[in-house]
DSSP file (Angstrom, degrees, kcal/mol; ACC not computed):
  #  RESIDUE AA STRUCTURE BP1 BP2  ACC     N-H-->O    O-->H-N    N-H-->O    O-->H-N    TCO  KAPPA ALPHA  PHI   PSI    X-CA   Y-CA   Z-CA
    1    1 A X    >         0   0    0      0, 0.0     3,-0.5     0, 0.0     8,-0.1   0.000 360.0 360.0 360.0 -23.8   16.9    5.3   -2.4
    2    2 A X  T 3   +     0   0    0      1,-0.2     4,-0.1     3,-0.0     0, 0.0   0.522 360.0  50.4 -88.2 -24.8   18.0    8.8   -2.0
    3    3 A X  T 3  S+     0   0    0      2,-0.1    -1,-0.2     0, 0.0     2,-0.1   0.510  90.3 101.0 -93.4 -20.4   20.2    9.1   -5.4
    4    4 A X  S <  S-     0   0    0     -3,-0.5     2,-0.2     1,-0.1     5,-0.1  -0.306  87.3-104.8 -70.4 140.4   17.0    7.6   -7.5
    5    5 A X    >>  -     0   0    0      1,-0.1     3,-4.1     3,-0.1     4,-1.2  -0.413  31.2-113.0 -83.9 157.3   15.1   10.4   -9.3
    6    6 A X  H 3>>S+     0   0    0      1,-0.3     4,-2.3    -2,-0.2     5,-0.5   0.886 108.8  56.8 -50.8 -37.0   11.7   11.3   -7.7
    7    7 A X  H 3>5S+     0   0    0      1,-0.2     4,-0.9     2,-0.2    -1,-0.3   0.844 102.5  55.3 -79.4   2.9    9.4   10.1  -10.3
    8    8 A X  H <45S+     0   0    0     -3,-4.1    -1,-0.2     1,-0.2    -2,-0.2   0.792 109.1  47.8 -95.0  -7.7   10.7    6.7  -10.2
    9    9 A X  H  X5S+     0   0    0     -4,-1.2     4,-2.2    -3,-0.4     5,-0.2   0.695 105.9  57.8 -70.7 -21.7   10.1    6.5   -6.7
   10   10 A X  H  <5S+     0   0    0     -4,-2.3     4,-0.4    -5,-0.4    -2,-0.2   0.906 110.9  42.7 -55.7 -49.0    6.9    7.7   -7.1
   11   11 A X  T  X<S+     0   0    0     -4,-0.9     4,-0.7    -5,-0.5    -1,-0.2   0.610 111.3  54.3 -95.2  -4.9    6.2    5.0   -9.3
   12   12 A X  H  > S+     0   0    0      2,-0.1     4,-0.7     1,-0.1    -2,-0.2   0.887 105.7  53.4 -80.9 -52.4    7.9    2.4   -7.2
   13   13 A X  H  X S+     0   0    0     -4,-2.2     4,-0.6     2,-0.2    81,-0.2   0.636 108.3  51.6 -64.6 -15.1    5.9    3.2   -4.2
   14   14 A X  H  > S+     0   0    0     -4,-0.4     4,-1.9    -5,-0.2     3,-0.3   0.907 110.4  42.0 -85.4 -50.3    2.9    2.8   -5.9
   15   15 A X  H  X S+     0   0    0     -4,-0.7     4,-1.4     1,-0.2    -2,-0.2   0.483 105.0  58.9 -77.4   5.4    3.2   -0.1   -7.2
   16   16 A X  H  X S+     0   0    0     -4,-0.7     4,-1.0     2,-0.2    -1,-0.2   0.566 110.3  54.2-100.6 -18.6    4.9   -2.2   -4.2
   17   17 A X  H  X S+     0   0    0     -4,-0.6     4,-0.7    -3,-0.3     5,-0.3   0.681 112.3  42.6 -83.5 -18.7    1.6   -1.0   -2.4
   18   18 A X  H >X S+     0   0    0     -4,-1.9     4,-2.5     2,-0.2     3,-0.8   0.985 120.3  39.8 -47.2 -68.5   -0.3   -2.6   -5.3
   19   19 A X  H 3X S+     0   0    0     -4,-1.4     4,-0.7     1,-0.3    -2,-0.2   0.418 115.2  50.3 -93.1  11.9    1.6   -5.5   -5.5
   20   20 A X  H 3X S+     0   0    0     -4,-1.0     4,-0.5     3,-0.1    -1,-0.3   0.847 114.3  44.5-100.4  -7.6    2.0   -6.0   -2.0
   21   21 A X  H <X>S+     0   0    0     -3,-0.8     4,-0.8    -4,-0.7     5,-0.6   0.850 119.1  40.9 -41.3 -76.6   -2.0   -5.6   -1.2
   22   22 A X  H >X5S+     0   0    0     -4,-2.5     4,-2.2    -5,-0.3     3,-1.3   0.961 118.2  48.1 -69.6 -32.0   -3.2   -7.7   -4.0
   23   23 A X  H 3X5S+     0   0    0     -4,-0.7     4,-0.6     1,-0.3    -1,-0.2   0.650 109.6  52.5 -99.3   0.0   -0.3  -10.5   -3.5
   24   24 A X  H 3<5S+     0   0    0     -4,-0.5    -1,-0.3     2,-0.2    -2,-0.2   0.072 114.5  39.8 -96.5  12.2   -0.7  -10.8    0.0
   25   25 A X  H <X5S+     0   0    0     -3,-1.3     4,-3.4    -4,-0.8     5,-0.4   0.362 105.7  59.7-106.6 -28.2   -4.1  -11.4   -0.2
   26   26 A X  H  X<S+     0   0    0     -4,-2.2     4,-2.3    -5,-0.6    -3,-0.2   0.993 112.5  48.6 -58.4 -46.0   -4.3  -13.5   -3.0
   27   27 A X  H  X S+     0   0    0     -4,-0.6     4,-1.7    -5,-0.3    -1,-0.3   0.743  98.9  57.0 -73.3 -14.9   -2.3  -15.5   -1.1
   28   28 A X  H  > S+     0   0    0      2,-0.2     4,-3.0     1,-0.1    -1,-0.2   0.768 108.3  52.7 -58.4 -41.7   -3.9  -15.5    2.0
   29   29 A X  H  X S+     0   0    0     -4,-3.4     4,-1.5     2,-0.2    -2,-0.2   0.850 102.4  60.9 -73.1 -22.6   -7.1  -16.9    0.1
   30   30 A X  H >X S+     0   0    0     -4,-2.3     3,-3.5    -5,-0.4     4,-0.6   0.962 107.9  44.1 -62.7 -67.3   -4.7  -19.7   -1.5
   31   31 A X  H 3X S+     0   0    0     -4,-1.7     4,-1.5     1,-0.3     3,-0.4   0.713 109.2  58.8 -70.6 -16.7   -4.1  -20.9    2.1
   32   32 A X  H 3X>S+     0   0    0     -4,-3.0     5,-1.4     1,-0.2     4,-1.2   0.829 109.5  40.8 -43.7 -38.7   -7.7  -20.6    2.9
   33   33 A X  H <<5S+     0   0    0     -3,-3.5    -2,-0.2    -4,-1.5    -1,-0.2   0.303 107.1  59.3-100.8  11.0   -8.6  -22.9    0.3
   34   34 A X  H  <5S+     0   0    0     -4,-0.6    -1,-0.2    -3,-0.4    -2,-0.2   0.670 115.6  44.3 -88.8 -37.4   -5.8  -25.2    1.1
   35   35 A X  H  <5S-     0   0    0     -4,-1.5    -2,-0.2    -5,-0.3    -3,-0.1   0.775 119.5 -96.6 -72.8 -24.6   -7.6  -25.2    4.4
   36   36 A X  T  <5S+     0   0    0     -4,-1.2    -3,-0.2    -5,-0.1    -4,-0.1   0.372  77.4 127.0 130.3 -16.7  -10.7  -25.4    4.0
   37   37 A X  S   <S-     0   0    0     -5,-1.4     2,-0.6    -6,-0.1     3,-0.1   0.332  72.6 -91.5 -44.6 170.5  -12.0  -21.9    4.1
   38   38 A X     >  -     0   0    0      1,-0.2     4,-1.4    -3,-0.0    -1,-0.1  -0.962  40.4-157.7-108.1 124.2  -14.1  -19.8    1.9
   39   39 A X  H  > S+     0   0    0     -2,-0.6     4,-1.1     2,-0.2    -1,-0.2   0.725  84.1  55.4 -80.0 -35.9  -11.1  -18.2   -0.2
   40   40 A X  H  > S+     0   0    0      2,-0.2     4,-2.4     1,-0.2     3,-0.2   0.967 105.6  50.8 -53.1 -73.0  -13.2  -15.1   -1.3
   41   41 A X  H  > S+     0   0    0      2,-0.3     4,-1.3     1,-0.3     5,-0.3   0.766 111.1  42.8 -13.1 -79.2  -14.0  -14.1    1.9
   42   42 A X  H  < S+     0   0    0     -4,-1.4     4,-0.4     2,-0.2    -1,-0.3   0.636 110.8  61.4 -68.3 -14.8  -10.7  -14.1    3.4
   43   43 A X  H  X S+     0   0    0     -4,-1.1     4,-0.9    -3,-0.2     3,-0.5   0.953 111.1  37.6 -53.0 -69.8   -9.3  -12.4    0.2
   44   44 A X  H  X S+     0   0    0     -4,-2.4     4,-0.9     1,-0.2    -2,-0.2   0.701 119.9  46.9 -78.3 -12.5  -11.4   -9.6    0.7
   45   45 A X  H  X S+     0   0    0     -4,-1.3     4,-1.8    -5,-0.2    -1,-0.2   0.628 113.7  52.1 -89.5 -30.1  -11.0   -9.6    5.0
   46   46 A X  H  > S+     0   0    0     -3,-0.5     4,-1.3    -4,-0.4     5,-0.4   0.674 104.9  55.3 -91.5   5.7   -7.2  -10.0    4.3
   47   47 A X  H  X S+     0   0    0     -4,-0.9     4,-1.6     2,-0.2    -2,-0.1   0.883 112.5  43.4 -82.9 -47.9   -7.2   -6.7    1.7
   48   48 A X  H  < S+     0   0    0     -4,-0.9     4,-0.2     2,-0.2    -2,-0.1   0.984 112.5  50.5 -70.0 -43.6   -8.7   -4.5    4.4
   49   49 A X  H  X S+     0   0    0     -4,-1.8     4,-0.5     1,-0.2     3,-0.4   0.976 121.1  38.3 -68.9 -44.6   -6.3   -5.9    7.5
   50   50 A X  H >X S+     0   0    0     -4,-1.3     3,-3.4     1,-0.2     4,-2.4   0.901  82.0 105.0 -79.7 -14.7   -3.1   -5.2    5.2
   51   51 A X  H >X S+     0   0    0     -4,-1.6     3,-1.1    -5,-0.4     4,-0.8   0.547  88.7  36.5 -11.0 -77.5   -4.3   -2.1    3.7
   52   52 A X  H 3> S+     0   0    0     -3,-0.4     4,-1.5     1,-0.3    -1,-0.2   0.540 105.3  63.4 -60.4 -32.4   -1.8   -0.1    5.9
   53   53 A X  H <X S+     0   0    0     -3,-3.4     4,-3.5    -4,-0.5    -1,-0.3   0.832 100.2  51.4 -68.4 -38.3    0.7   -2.2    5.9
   54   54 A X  H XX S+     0   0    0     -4,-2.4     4,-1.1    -3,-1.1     3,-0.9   0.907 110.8  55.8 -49.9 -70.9    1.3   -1.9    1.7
   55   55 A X  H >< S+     0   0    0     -4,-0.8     3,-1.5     1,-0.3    -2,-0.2   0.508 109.8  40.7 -38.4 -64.6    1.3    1.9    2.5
   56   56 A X  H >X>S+     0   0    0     -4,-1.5     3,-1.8     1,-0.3     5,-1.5   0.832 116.3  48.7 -65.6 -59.5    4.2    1.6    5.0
   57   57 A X  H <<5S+     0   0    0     -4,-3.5    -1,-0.3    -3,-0.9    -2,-0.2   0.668 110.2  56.0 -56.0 -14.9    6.2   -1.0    2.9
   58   58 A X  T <<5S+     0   0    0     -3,-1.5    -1,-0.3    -4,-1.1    -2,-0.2   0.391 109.0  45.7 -90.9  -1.3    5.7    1.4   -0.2
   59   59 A X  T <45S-     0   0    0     -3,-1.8    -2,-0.2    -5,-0.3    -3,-0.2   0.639 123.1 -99.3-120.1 -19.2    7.3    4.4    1.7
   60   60 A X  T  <5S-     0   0    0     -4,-1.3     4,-0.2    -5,-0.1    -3,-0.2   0.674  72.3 -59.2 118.1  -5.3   10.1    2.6    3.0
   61   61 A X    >>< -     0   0    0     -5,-1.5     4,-1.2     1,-0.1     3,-0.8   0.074  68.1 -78.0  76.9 172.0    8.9    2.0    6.6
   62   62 A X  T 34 S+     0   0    0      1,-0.3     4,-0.4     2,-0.2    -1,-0.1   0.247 122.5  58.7 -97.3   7.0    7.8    4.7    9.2
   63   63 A X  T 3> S+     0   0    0     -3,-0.2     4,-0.6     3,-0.2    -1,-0.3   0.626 105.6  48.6-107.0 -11.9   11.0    5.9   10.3
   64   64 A X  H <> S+     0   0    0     -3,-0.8     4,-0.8    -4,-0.2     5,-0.2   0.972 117.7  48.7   4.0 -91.2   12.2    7.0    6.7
   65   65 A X  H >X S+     0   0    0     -4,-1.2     4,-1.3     2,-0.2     3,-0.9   0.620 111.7  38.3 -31.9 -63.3    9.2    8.5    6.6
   66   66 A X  H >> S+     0   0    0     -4,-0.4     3,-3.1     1,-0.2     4,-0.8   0.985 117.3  54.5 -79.2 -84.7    8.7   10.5   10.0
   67   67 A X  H 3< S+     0   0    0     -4,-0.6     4,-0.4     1,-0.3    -1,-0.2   0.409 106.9  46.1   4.9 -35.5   12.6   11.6    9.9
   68   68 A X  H <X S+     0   0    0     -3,-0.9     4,-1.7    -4,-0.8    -1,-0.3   0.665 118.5  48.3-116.7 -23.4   12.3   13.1    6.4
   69   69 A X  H XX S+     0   0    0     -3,-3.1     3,-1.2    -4,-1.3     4,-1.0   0.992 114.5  50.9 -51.0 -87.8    8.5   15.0    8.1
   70   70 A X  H >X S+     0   0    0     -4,-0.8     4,-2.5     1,-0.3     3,-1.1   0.636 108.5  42.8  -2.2 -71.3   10.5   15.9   10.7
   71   71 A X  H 3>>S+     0   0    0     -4,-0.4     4,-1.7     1,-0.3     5,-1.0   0.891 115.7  51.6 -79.6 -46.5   13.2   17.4    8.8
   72   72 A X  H <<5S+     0   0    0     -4,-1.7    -1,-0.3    -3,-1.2    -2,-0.2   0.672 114.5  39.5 -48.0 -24.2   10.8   19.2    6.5
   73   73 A X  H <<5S+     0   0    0     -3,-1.1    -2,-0.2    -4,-1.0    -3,-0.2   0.868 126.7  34.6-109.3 -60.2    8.5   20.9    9.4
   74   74 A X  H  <5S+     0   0    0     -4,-2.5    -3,-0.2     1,-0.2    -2,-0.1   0.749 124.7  39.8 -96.6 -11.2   11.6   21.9   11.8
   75   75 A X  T  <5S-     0   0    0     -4,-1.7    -1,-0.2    -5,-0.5    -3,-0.2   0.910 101.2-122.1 -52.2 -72.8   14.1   22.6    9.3
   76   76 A X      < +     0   0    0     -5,-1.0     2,-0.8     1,-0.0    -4,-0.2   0.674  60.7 142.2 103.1  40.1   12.2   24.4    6.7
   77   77 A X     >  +     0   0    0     -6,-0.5     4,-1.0     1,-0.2     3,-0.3  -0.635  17.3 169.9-110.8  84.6   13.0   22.1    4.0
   78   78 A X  H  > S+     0   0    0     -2,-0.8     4,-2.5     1,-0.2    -1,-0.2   0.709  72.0  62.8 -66.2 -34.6    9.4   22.4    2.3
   79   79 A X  H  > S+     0   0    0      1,-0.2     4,-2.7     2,-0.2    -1,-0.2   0.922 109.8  35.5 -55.2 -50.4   10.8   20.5   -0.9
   80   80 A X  H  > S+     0   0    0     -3,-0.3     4,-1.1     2,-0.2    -1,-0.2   0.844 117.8  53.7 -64.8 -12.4   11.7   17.1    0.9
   81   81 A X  H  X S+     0   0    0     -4,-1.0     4,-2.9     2,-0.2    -2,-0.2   0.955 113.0  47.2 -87.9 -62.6    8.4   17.7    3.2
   82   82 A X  H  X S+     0   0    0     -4,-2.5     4,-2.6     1,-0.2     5,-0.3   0.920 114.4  44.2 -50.5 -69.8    6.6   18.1   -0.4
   83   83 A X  H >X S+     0   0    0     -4,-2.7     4,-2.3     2,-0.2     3,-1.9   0.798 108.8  58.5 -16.4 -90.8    8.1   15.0   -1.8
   84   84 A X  H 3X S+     0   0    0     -4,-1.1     4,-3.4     1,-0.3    -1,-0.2   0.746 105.1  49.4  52.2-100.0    7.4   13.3    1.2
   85   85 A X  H 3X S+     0   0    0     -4,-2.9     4,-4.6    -3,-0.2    -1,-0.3   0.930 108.3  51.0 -57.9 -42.4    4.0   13.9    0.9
   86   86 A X  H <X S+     0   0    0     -4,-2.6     4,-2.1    -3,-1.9    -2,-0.2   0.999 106.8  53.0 -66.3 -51.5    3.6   12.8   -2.7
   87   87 A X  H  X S+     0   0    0     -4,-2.3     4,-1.9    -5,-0.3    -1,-0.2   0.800 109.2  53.1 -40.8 -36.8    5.3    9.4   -2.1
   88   88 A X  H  X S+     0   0    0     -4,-3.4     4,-3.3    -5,-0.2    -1,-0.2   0.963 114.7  40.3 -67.0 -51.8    2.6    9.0    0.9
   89   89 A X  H  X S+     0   0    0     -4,-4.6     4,-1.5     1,-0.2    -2,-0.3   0.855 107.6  61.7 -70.0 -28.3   -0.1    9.7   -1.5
   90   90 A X  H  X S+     0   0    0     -4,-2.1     4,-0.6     2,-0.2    -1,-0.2   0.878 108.7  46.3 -12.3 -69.4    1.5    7.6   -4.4
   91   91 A X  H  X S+     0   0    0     -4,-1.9     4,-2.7     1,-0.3     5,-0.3   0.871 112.7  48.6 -79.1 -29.6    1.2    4.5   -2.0
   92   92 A X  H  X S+     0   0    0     -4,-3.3     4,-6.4     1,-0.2     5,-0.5   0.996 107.9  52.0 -37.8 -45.5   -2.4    5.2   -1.0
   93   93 A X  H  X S+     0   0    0     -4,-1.5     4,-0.9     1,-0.3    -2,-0.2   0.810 113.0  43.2 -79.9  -8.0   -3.4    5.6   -4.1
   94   94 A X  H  X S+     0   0    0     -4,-0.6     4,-2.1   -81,-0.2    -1,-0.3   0.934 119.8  47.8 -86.7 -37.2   -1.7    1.8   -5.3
   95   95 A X  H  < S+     0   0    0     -4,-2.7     4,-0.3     2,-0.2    -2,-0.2   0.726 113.6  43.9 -42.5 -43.1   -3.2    0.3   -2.0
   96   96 A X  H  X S+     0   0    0     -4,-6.4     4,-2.1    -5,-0.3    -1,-0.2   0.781 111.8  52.3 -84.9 -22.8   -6.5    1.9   -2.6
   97   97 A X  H  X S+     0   0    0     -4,-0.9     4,-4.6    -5,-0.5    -2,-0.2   0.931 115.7  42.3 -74.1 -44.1   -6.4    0.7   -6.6
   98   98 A X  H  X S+     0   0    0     -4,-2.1     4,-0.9     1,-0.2    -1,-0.3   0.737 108.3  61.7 -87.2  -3.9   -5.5   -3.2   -5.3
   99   99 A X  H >> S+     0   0    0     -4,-0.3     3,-8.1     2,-0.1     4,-1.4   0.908 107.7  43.6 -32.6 -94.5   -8.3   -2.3   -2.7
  100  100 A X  H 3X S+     0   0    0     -4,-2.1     4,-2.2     1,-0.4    -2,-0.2   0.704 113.0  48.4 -31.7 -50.2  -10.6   -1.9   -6.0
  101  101 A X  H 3X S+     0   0    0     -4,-4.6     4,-1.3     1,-0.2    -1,-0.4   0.735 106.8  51.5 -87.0   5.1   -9.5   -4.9   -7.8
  102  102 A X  H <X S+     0   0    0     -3,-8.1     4,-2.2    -4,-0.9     5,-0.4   0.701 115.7  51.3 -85.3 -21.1   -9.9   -7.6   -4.6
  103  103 A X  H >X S+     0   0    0     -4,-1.4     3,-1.4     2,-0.2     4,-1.4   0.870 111.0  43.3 -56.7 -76.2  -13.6   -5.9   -4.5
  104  104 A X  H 3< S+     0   0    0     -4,-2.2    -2,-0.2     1,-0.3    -3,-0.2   0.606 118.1  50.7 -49.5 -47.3  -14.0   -6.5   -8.2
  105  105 A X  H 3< S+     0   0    0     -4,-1.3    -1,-0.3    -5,-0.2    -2,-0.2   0.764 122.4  25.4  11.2 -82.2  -12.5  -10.1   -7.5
  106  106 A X  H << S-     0   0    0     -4,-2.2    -1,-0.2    -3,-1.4    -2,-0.2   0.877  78.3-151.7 -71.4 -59.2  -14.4  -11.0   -5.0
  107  107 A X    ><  +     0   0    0     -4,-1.4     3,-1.4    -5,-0.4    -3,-0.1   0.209  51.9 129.2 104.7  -2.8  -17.5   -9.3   -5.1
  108  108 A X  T 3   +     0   0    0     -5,-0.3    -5,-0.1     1,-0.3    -4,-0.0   0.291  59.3  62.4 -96.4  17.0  -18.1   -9.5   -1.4
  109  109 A X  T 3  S+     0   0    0      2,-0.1     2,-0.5    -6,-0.0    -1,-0.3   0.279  85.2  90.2 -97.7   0.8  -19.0   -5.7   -0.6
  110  110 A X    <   -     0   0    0     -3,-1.4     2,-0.3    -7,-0.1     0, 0.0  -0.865  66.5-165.8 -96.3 111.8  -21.8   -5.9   -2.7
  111  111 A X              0   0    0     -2,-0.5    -2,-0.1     1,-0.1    -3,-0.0  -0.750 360.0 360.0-117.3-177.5  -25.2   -7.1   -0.7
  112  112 A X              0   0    0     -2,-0.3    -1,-0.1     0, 0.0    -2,-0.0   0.325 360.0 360.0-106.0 360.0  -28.4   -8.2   -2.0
């Protein structure tokens, strides 16, 4: 990971927190409705419990992560610390986008 140039991590991490958000819940709602469950429902309940989890599989897991903080803050290597940082916001911001579209999906944050 370390020889790829940054903006194609950038764009990697965003989009493995998309697609792991939205395909890990869509598929949780399949096996709801294989069970008997209301599929919607557990779509939109499994989006929020993995939320974190995309982030942290989009960065590479949390020792990458902390290690390369680490090295930035006691070092003084403010470029990797800045990287770093973008890559963290990168995967929010694909986590929070497949947020958006199991709301639109579902509908089930919306009340009457």
């Amino acid at each position: 990971m370390e020889n790829q140039p940054f903006f194609s991590l950038f764009l990697q991490s965003y989009f493995i927190a998309l697609g792991v958000l939205i395909g890990g819940s869509i598929i949780g709602g399949l096996a709801a409705f294989l069970t008997g469950k209301p599929p919607l429902t557990l779509i939109y309940r499994l989006s929020n419990m993995i939320h974190i989890w995309a982030i942290v599989t989009a960065i590479g897991g949390t020792f990458d992560a902390v290690s390369t903080l680490e090295r930035g803050i006691l070092e003084g290597e403010t470029k990797d610390l800045f990287k770093q940082c973008l890559l963290i916001l990168s995967a929010l911001g694909g986590a929070q986008t497949g947020s958006l579209f199991i709301n639109w999906l579902t509908q089930e944050h919306t009340s009457l």
